[in-house]
C-alpha positions in Angstrom: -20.3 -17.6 39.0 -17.2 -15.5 38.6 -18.1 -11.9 36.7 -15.2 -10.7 34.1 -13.8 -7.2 35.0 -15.2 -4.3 32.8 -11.3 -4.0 31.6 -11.0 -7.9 29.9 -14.3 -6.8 27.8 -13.1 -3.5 26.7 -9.6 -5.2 25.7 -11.3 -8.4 24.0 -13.6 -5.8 21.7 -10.5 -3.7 20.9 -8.7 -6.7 19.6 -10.9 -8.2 17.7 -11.7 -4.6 16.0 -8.0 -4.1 15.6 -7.8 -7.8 14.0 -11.1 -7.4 11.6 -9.1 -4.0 10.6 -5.9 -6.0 10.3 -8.2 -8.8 8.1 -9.8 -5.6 6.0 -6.6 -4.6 4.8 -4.7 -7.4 4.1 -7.8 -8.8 2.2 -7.8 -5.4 0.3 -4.1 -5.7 -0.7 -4.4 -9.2 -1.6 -7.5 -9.9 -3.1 -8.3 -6.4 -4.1 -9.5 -5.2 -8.0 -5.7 -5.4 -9.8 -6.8 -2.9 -12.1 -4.5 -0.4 -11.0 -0.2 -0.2 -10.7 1.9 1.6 -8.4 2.4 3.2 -11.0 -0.9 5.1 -12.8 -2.0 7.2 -9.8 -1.6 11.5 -9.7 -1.7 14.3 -12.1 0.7 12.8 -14.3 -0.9 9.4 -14.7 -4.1 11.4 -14.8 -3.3 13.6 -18.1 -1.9 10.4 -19.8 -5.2 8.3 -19.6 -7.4 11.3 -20.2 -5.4 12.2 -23.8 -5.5 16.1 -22.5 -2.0 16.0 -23.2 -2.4 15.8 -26.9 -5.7 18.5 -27.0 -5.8 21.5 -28.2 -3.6 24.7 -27.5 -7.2 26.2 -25.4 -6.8 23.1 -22.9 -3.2 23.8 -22.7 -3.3 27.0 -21.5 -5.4 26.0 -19.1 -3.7 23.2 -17.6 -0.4 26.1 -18.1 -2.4 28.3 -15.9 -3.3 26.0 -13.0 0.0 24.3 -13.1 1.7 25.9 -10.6 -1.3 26.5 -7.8 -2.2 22.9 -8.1 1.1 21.9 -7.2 1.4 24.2 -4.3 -1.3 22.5 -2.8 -0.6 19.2 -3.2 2.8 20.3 -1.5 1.2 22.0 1.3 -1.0 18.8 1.2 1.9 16.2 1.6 3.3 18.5 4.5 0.0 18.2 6.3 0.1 14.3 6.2 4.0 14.3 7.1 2.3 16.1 10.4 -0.3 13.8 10.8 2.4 10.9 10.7 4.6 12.9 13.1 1.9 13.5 15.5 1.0 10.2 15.6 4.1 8.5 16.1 5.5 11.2 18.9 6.2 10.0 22.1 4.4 10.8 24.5 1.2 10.5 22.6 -0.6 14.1 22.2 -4.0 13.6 20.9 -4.5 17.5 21.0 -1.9 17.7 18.3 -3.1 14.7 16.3 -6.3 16.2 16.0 -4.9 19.6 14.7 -2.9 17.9 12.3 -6.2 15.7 10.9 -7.8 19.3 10.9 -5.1 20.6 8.9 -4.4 17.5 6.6 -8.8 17.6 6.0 -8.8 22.0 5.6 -5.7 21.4 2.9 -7.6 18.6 1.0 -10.4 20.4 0.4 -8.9 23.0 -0.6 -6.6 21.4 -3.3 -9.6 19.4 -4.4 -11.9 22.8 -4.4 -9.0 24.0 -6.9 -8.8 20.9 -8.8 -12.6 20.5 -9.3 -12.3 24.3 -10.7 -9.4 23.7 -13.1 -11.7 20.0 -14.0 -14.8 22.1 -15.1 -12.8 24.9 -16.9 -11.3 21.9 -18.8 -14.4 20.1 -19.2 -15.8 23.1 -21.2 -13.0 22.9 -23.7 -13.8 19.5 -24.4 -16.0 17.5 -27.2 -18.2 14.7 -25.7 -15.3 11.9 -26.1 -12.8 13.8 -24.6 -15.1 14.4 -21.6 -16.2 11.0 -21.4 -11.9 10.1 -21.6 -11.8 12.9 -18.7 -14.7 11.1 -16.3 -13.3 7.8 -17.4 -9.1 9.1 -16.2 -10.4 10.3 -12.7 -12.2 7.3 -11.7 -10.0 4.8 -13.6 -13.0 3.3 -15.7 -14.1 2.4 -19.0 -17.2 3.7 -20.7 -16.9 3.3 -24.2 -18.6 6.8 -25.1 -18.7 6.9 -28.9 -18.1 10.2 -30.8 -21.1 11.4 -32.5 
């Protein structure tokens, strides 16, 4: 009986992980929750559904006050996935330079969501018990029907 090279296995698992991937996402796109548009994602989005727009002038000054050091790093984090992207698609193929950029892209998310955690608790301080609940409700795009007391 004829014995298959070490090389067809390795290539018949990569394809059929590359196609349950391929399956996972196109499953997820298509018959995913529709809950969500293209539209309500980021900070914007975010300060509609919570109502801190509309709170009082103690939130506002701390949304004033973060404003601009949340942006920067949400700036600095887009840059760091535009090198991610570039890494990956250069020609030839550095995986040193990939991984730097992952590094990069993983060191500038934490950092913006250390800030933005911050800047949530501060907030969440301010806040009566519906607001909060409003708050918990915007950042993970739920429902839970808190009642004021």
């Amino acid at each position: 009986m004829n014995k298959v090279p070490r090389v067809i296995w390795l290539a018949l698992a990569a394809s059929v992980a590359l196609n349950t991937f391929a399956l996972g996402v196109f499953a997820a796109r298509h018959f995913g929750p529709r809950e969500r548009s293209g539209r309500d994602v980021g900070p914007r989005a975010f300060m509609h559904q919570s109502g801190l727009r509309k709170a009082g002038p103690e939130v506002q000054a701390i949304l004033r006050e973060h404003k601009g050091e949340i942006r920067e790093r949400m700036h600095a984090l887009r840059d760091a996935r535009k090198q991610v992207r570039e890494a990956l698609k250069a020609e030839p193929y550095d995986p040193a330079r990939a991984e730097a950029a992952f590094a990069q892209m993983r060191e500038r998310n934490a950092l913006m969501q250390t800030d933005m955690h911050a800047v949530l608790s501060e907030l969440a301080k301010q806040l009566n018990r519906e607001q909060r609940a409003r708050m918990a409700d915007a950042l993970w795009h739920t429902r839970s029907d808190v009642q004021a007391p």
